[in-house]
C-alpha positions as CSV (number, residue, x, y, z in Angstrom):
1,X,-13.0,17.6,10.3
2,X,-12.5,16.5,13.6
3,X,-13.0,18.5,16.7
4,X,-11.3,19.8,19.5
5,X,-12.3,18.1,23.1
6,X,-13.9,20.1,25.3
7,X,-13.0,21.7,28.3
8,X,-14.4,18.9,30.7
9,X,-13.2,16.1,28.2
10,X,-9.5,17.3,27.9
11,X,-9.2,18.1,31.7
12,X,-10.5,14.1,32.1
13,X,-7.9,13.0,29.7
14,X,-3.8,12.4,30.5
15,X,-2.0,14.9,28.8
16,X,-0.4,12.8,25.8
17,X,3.6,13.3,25.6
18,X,4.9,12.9,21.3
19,X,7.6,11.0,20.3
20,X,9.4,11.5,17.0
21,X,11.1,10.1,14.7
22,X,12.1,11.1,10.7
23,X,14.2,9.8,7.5
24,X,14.8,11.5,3.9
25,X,16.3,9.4,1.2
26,X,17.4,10.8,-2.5
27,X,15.6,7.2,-3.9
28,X,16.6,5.2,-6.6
29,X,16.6,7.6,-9.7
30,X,16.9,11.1,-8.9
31,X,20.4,12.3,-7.9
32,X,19.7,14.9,-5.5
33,X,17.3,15.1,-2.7
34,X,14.7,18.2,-2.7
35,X,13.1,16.9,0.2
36,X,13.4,18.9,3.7
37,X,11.9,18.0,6.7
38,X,12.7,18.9,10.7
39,X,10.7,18.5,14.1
40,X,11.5,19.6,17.5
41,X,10.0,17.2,20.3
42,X,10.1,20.0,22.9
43,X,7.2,22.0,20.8
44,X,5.6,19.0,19.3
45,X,6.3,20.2,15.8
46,X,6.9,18.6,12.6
47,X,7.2,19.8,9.3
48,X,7.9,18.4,6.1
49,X,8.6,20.2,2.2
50,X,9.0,18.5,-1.1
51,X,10.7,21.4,-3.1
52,X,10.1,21.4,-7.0
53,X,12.5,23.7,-9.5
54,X,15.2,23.8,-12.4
55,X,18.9,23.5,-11.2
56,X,18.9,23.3,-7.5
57,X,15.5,25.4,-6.8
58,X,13.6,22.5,-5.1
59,X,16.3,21.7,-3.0
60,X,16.1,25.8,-1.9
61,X,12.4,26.0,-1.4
62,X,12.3,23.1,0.6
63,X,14.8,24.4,3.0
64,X,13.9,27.6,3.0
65,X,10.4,26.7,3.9
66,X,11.8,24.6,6.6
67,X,14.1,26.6,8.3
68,X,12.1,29.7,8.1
69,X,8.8,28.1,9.5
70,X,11.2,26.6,12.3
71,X,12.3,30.0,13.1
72,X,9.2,31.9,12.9
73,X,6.7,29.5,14.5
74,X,8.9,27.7,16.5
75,X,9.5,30.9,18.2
76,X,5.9,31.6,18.5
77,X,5.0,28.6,19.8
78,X,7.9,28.4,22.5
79,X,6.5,32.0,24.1
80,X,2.9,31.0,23.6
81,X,3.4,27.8,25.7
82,X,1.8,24.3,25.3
83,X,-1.7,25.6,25.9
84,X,-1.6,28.3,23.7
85,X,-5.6,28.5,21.9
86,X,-5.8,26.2,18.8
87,X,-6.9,29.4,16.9
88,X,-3.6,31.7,17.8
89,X,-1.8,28.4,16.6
90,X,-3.4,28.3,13.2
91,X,-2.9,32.6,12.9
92,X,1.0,31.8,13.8
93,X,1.1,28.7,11.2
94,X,-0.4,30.8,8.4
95,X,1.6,33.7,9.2
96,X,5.0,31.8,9.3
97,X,4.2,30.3,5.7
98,X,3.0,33.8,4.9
99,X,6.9,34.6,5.7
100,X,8.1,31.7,4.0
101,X,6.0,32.4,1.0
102,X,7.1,35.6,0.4
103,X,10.8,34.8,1.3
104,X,11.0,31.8,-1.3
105,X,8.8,34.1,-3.9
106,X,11.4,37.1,-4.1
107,X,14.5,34.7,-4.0
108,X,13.2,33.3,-7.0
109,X,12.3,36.9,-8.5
110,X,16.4,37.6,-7.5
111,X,18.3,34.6,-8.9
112,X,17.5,33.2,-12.5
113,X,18.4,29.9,-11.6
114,X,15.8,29.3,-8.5
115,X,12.9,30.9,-11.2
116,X,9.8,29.0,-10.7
117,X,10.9,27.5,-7.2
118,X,8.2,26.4,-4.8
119,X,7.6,23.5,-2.6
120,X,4.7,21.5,-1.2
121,X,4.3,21.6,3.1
122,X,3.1,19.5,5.1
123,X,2.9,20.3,9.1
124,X,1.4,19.1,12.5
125,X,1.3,21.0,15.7
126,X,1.0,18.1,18.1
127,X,-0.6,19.2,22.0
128,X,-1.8,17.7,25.0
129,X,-5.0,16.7,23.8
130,X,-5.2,17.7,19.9
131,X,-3.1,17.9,17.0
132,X,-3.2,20.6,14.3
133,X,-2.4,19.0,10.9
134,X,-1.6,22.3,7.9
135,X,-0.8,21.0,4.1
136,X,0.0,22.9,1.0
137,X,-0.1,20.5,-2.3
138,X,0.2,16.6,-2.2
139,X,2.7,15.7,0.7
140,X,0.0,14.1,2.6
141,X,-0.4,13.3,6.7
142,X,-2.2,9.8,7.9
143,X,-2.9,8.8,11.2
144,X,-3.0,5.4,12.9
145,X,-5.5,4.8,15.3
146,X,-6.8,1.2,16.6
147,X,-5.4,-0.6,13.4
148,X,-6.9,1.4,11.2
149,X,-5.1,4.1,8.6
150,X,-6.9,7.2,7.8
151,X,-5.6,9.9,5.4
152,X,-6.0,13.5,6.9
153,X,-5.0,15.8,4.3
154,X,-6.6,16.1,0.7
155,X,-3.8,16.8,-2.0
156,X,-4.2,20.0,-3.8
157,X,-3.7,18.2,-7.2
158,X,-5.0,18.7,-10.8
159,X,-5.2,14.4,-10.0
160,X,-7.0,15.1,-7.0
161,X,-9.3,17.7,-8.9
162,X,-10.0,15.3,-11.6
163,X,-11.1,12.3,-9.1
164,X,-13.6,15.0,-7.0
165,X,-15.1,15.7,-11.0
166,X,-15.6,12.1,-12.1
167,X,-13.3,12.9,-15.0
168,X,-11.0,9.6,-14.2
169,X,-11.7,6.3,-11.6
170,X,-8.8,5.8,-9.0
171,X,-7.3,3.1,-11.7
172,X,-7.0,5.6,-14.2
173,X,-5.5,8.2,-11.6
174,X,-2.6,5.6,-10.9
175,X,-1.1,5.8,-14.1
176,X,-2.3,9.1,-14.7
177,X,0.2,11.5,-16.5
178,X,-0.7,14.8,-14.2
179,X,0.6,13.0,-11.2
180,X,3.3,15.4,-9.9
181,X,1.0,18.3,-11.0
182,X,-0.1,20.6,-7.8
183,X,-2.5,23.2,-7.7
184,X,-0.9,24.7,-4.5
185,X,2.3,25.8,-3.3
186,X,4.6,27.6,-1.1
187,X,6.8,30.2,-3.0
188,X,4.9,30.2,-6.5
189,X,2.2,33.2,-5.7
190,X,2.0,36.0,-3.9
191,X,-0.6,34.4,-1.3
192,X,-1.1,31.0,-0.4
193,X,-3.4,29.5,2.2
194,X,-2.3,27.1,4.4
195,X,-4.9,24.4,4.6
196,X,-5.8,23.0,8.5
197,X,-7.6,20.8,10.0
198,X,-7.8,20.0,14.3
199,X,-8.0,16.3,15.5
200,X,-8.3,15.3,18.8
201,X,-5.3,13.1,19.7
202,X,-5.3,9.6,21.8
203,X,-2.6,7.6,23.2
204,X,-1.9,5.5,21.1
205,X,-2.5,7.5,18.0
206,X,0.7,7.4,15.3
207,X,0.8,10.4,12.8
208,X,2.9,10.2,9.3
209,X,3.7,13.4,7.2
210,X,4.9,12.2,4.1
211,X,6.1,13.4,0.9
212,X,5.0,11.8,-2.1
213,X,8.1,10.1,-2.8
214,X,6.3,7.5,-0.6
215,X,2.4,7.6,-1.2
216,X,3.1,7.1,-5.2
217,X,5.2,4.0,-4.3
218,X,3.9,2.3,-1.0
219,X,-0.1,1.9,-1.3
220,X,-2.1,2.6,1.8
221,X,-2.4,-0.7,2.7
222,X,1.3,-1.5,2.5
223,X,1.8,1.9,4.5
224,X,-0.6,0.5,7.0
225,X,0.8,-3.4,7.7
226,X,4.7,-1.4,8.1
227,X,3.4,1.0,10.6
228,X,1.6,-2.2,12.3
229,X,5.3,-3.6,12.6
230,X,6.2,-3.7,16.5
231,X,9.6,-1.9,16.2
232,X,10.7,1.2,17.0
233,X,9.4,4.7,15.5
234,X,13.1,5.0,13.8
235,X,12.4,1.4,12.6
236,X,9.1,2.1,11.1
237,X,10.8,4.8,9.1
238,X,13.6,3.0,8.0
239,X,11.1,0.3,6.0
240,X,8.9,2.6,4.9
241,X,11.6,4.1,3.1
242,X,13.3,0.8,2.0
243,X,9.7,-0.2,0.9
244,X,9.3,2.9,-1.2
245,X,13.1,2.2,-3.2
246,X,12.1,-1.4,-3.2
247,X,8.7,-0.3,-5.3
248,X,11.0,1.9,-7.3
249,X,12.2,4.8,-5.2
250,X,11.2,7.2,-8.5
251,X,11.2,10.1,-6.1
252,X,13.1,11.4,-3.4
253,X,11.1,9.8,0.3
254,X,10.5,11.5,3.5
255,X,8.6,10.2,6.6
256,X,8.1,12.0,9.8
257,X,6.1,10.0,12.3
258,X,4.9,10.9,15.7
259,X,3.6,9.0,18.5
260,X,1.2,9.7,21.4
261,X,1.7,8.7,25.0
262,X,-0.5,9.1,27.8
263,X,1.8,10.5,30.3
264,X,0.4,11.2,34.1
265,X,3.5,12.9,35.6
266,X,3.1,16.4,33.1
């Protein structure tokens, strides 16, 4: 896990400025879309769900969980201010999916239809200096720094599980059955935990929260040469979605990416 600057290092340092830019798409085969995803450049916050559920439940989760985490943190964050301590940001994340949890739990409990309804998350809290990345089952976050593509979150899979035990090689894993098959998520227990990691940010740096509409059908190193393209943040989206439906679009693709700036005049 990365680590915060310190006091004398983030004082040195501009303040970085974020720039967004995000794109959902239903893909190829499925006919609805149970992706959500938001961000509000103001607050430096982006958040992404992948919902999962009979009828229309994933498409609920997912906007549950986003609108309510929007609400709640959001709301936090705009009265807590930019320099508001990395660990009262992690308290407000966990307790605005605590909110969420619950919310998309009894829903579920209340309506027949939504029974079983959850949804993965995947979050960043971007600052002046650090960004605080939060993930709940496999939509993943990567970051691009200096040309080179590192993957920040760690799904909560039964895959993932098997690949830490040895039971299977990553060329198994690809065509692996248990794919889709999370260990963690919002709305499908009474407690979940929010998993969160701090990095410090540079100018420069790009961030992609994904669902994994796009990391099953784009590989890392295609994910890496697209975000290399210089275009636009809106234009990187667009072809990493086309890229996904090209591959196959077997799943419903979301990208949210941010970008740092150094910015003297803030």
């Amino acid at each position: 896990m990365a680590h915060a600057p310190s006091s004398a290092a983030a004082a040195s340092a501009a303040p970085l400025t974020w720039a967004f830019a995000a794109l959902t798409d239903a893909g190829r085969v499925r006919a609805n879309n149970e992706d959500a995803l938001a961000f509000d450049a103001s607050l430096g916050v982006a958040i992404l769900a992948d919902g999962m559920g009979g009828y229309n439940g994933g498409e609920v989760a997912s906007g549950m969980a986003i609108a309510l985490l929007q609400a709640s943190f959001g709301r936090w964050l705009a009265h807590a201010g930019p320099s508001a301590h990395p660990r009262a940001v992690r308290r407000a994340l966990q307790a605005g999916v605590d909110e969420a949890n619950a919310a998309i739990l009894d829903a579920g409990a209340a309506n027949v239809q939504l029974q079983g309804m959850g949804t993965t998350l995947v979050l960043a809290a971007f600052g002046a200096h650090r960004a605080i990345v939060g993930h709940i089952g496999d939509s993943r976050c990567y970051r691009l720094r200096a040309g080179e593509l590192k993957l920040l979150t760690r799904d909560h899979s039964l895959l993932q599980e098997q690949l830490d035990a040895g039971a299977i090689t990553p060329e198994q894993a690809a065509s692996s059955p248990h794919r889709n098959l999370v260990t963690r998520a919002v709305g499908i227990e009474r407690h979940v935990d929010l998993e969160m990691h701090e990095h410090r940010a540079q100018a420069g740096d790009l961030y992609l929260l994904c669902s994994d509409g796009l990391s099953e059908m784009v590989s890392d190193a295609q994910i890496l040469t697209l975000l290399l393209q210089v275009n636009s943040l809106s234009e990187k989206a667009t072809l990493l979605v086309a890229t996904a439906n090209d591959n196959g679009g077997r799943d419903n693709i979301s990208v949210v990416l941010a970008s740092a700036d150094a910015h003297s005049g803030r």
